[in-house]
C-alpha positions as CSV (number, residue, x, y, z in Angstrom):
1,X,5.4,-33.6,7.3
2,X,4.4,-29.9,7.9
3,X,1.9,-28.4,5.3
4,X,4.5,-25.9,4.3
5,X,7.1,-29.3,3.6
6,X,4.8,-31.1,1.6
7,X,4.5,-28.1,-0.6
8,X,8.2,-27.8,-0.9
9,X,8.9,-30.8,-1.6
10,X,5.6,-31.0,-4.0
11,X,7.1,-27.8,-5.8
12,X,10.9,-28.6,-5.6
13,X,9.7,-31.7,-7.6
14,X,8.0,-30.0,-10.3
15,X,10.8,-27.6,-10.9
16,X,13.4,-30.7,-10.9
17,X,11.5,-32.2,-13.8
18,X,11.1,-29.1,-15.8
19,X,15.2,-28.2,-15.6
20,X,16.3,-32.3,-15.4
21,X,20.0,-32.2,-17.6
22,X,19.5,-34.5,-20.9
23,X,19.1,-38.1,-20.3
24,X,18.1,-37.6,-16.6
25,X,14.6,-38.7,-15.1
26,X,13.2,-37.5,-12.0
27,X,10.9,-40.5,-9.9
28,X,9.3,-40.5,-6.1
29,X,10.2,-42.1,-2.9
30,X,7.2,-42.4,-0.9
31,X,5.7,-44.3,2.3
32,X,2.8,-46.9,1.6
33,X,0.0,-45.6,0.6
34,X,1.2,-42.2,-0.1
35,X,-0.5,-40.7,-3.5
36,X,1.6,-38.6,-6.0
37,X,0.8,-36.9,-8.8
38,X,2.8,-34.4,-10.8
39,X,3.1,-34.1,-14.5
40,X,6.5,-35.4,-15.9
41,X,7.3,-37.7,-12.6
42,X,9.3,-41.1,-14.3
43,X,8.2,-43.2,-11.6
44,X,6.8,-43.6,-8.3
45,X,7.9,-45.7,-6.2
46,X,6.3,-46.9,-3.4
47,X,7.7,-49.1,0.1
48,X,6.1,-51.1,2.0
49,X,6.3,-48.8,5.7
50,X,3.8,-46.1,6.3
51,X,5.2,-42.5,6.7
52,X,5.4,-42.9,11.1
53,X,6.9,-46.4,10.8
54,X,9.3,-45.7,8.0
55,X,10.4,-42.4,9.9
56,X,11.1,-45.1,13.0
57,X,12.8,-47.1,10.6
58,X,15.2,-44.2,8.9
59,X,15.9,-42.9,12.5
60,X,17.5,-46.0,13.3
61,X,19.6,-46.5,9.6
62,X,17.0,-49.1,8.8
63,X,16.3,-48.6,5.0
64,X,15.3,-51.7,3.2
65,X,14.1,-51.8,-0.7
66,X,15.2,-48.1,-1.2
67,X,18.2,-48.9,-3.6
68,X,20.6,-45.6,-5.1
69,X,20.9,-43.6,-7.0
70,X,20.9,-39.8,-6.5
71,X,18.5,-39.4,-3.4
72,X,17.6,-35.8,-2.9
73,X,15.2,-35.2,0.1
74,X,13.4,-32.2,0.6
75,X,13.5,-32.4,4.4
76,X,15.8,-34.8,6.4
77,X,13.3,-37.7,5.7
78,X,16.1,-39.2,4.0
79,X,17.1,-43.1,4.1
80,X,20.4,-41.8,5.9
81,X,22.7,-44.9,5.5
82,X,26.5,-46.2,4.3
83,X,26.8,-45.9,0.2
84,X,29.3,-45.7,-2.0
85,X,29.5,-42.2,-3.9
86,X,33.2,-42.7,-5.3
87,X,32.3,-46.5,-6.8
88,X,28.6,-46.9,-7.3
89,X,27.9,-42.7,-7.8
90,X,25.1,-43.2,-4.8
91,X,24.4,-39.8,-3.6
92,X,21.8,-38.9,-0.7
93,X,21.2,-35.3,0.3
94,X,18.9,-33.9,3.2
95,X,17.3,-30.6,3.5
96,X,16.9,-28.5,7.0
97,X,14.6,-25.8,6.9
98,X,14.6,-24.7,10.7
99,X,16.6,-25.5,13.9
100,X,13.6,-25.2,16.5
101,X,14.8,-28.6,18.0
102,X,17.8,-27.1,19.1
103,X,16.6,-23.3,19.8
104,X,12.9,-24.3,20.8
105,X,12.5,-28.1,21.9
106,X,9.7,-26.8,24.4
107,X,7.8,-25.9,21.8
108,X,8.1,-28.9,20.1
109,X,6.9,-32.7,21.4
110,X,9.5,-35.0,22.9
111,X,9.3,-37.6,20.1
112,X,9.6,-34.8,17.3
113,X,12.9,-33.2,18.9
114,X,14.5,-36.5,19.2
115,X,13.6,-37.5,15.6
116,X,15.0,-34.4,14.0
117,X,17.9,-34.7,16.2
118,X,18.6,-38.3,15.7
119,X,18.4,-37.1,11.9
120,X,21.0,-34.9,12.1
121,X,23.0,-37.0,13.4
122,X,22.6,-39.6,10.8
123,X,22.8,-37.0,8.2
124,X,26.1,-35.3,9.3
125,X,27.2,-39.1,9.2
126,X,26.5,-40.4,5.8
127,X,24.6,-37.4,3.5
128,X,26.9,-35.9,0.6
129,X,25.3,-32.7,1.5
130,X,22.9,-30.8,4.0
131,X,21.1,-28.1,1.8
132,X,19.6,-25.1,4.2
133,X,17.7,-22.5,2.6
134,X,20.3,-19.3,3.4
135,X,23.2,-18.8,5.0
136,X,22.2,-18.0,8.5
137,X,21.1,-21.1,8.7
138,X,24.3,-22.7,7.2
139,X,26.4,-20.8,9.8
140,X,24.7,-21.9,12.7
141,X,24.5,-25.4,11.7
142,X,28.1,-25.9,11.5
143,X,27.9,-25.0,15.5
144,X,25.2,-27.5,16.3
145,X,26.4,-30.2,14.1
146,X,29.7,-31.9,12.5
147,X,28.9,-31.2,9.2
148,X,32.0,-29.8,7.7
149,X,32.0,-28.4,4.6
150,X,28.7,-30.1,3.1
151,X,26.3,-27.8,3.8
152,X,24.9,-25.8,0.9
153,X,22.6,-23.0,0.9
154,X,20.0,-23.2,-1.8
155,X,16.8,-20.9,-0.9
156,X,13.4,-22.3,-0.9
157,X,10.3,-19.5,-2.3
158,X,6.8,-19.2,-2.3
159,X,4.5,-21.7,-3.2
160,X,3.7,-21.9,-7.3
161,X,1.1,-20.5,-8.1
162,X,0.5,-18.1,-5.0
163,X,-1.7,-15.4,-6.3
164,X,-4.9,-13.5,-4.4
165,X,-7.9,-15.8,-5.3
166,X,-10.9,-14.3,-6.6
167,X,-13.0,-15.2,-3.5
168,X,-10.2,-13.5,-1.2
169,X,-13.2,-11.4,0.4
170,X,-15.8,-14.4,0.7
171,X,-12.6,-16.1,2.4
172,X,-11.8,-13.7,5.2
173,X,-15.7,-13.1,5.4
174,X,-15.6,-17.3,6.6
175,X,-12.5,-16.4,8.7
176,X,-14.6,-13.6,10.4
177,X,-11.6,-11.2,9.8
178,X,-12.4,-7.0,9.5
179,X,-10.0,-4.8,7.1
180,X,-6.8,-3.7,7.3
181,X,-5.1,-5.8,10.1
182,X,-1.6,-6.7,10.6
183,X,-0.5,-10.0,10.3
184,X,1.5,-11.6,12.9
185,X,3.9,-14.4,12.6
186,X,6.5,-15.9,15.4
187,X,6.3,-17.7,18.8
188,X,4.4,-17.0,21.9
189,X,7.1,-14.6,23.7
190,X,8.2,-12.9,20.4
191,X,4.3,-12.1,19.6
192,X,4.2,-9.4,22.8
193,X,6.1,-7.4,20.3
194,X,3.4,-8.1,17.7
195,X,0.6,-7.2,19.5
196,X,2.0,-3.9,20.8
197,X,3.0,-3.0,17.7
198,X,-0.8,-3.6,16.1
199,X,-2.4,-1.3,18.9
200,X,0.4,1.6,18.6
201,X,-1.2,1.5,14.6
202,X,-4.8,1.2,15.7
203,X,-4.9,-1.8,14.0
204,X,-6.3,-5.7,14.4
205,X,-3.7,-8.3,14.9
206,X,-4.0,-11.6,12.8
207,X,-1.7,-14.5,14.1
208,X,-1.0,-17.4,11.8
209,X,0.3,-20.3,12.5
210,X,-0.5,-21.0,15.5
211,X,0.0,-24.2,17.5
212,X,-2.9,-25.8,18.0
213,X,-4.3,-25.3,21.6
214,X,-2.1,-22.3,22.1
215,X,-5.1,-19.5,21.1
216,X,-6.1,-19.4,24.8
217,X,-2.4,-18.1,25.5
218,X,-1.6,-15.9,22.6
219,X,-5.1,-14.0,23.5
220,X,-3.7,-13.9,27.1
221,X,-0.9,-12.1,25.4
222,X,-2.8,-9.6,23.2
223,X,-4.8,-8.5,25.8
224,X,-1.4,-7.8,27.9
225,X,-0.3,-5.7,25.7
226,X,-3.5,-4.0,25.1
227,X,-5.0,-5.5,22.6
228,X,-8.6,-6.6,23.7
229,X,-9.8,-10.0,22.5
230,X,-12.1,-8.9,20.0
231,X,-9.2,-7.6,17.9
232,X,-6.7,-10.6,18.3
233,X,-7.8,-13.1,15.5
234,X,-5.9,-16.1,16.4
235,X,-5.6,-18.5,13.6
236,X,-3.9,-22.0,13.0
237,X,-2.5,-23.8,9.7
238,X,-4.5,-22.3,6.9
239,X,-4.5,-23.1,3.3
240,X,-2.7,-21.5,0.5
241,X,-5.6,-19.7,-0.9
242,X,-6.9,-18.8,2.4
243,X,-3.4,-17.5,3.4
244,X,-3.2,-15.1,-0.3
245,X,-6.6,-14.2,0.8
246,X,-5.5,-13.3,4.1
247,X,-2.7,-11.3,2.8
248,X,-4.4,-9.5,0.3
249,X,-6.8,-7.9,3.2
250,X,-3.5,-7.3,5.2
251,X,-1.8,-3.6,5.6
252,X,1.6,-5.0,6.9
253,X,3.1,-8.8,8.1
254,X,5.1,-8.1,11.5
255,X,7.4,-10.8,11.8
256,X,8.6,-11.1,15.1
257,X,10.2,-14.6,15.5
258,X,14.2,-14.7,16.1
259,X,14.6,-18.8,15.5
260,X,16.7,-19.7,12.9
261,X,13.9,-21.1,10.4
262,X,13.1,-20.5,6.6
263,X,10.3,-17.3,6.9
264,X,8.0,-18.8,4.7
265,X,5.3,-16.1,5.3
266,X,7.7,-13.9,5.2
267,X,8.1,-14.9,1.4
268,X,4.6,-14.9,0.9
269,X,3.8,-11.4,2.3
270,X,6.7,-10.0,-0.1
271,X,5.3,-11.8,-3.4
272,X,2.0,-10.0,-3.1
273,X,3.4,-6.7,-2.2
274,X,2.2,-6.8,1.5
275,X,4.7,-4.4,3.4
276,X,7.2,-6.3,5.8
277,X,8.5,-5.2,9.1
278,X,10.6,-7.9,10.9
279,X,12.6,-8.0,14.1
280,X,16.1,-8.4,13.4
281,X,17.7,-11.9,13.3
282,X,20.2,-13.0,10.9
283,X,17.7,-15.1,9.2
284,X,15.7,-11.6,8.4
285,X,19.1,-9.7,7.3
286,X,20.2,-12.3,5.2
287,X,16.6,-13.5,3.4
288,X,14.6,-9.9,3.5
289,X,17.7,-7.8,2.6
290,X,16.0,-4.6,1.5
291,X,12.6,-5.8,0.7
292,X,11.4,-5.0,4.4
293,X,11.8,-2.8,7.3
294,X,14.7,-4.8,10.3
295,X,14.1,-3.3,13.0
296,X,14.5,-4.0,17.0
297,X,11.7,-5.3,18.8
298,X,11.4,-2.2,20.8
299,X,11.1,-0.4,17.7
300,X,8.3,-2.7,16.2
301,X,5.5,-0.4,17.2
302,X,7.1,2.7,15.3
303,X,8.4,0.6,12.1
304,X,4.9,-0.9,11.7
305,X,3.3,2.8,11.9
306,X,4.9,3.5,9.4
307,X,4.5,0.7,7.5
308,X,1.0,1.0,7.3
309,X,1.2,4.7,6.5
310,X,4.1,6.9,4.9
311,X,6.0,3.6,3.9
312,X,3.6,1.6,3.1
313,X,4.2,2.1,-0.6
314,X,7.9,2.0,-1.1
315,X,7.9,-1.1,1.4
316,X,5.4,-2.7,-0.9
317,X,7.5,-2.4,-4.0
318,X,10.6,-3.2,-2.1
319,X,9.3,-6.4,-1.0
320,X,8.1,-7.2,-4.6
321,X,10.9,-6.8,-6.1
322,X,13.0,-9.1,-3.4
323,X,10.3,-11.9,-4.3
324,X,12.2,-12.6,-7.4
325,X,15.1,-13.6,-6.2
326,X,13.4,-16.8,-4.8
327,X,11.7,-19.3,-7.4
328,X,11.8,-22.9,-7.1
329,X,12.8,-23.3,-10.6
330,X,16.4,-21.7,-9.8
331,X,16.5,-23.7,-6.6
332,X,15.9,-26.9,-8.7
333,X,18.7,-25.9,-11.0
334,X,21.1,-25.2,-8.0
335,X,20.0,-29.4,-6.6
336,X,21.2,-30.2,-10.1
337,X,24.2,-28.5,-10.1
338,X,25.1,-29.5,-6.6
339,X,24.5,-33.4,-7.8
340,X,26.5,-32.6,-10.7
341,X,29.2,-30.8,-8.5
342,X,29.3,-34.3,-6.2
């Protein structure tokens, strides 16, 4: 499970206990050996696969000593098999943050695009309901899978607790980062845009999330579209404090990707006021709404000028203020009330 995943899930959790209805409990599934620990969990309970071999196991409808109950999964790491909703009140729902298996399998290995699609399969065959985080994603799922009318949208937000740390500077000191960069999120291709839009601002380009391996490349990139190599700070999975620190010493997050995935930076960059420029998608229009500048890709360059300079304070409050609508103590309420509704 991705890092961002494991802090969903990790968060979604916490928020389920703290809204749980009257004379309802909240308890883990986890693989062997898997630790747990969050204030107010009933019960964890363990099986006896590891998290690779019970994946193997769920991809095939294999799913022994699980039992029922209302299974919600915050990804589709879900023991996907034949219950009875109507007679037993069994309920198993899946989450799907991002559809790069279908819009991106080269990006992806082998093994990982058949999992998730395997998954989906299995889900749009026995889950109650596929949650997706907004309603982009819910449209275009319908045209990759049979889901019908299950899917529901409830949003996913930033991580609890994501606030600058006090040793932001000592952090992007260790990350050998200058002042007042851009921040860069999306794929390889997508990035060009990036890059071209941090050297029309005069401005260093720091790229998160990148795959590992790919920094050769993504330089390759930057320096294609002018940016020499010295001021393309190529960076992989950071933390969460390292990524608030990173953010804090940001002038503007460019996001350039088009997939259809949950922008989790994205969310992040808005909750501590960093301005936000994205190339339009219907994932952008329908999450960032007005808290950002949607623009083309060809107009990147002159959205993030601005961005860093006449706009940079409205786009800052903008942004702020769109943070609010995403908490994961509502989306914990919505699971409950789409449990309830089933």
């Amino acid at each position: 499970m991705s890092p961002d995943l494991a802090s969903a899930a990790s968060d979604l959790a916490a928020g389920l206990i703290a809204t749980a209805p009257s004379g309802c409990d909240v308890e883990a599934i986890v693989p062997a050996s898997a630790e747990v620990s969050i204030p107010g969990m009933a019960d964890v309970r363990q099986l006896p696969l590891a998290r690779r071999e019970l994946a193997a196991s769920w991809q095939i409808g294999l799913a022994p000593g699980v039992g029922g109950g209302m299974i919600h999964s915050a990804s589709l790491m879900a023991p996907l098999v034949r219950h009875d909703r109507v007679h037993d009140h069994d309920q198993t729902t899946v989450t799907v943050w991002d559809l790069q298996a279908w819009e991106a399998p080269d990006c992806l290995s082998k093994t990982a695009v058949a999992w998730h699609r395997a998954m989906l399969k299995r889900a749009a065959k026995h889950a109650d309901a596929i949650v997706v985080p907004s309603h982009a994603m819910a449209e275009r799922l319908t045209e990759i899978a049979k889901v019908g009318s299950r899917v529901r949208v409830i949003p996913g937000a930033a991580p609890d607790g994501f606030v600058v740390p006090l040793d932001a500077a000592a952090r992007r000191d260790a990350l050998s980062l200058p002042a007042g960069y851009i921040v860069l999120t999306g794929s390889l291709e997508s990035l060009r845009a990036g890059f071209a839009a941090a050297v029309a601002a005069g401005r260093d380009a720091v790229v998160l999330d990148a795959p590992e391996g790919a920094e050769p490349r993504i330089a390759e990139v930057a320096a294609a579209a002018g940016l020499p190599e010295s001021r393309a700070h190529i960076r992989g999975s950071l933390s969460r404090d390292d990524r608030a620190a990173v953010f804090a010493g940001a002038a503007a997050l460019a996001a350039t990707g088009e997939l259809t995935a949950w922008p989790w930076r994205v969310i992040e960059a808005m909750t501590l006021g960093v301005p936000v420029v994205a190339v339009d998608s219907a994932t952008h229009r329908d999450v960032i709404v007005d808290g950002g500048a949607i623009v083309a890709a060809s107009d990147l360059p002159a959205a993030v000028e601005d961005a860093v300079g006449a706009g940079a304070r409205r786009l800052s409050v903008l942004g702020a203020d769109r943070s609010r609508a995403f908490s994961w103590m509502s989306s914990a309420e919505r699971v409950w009330g789409l449990h309830a509704d089933l």
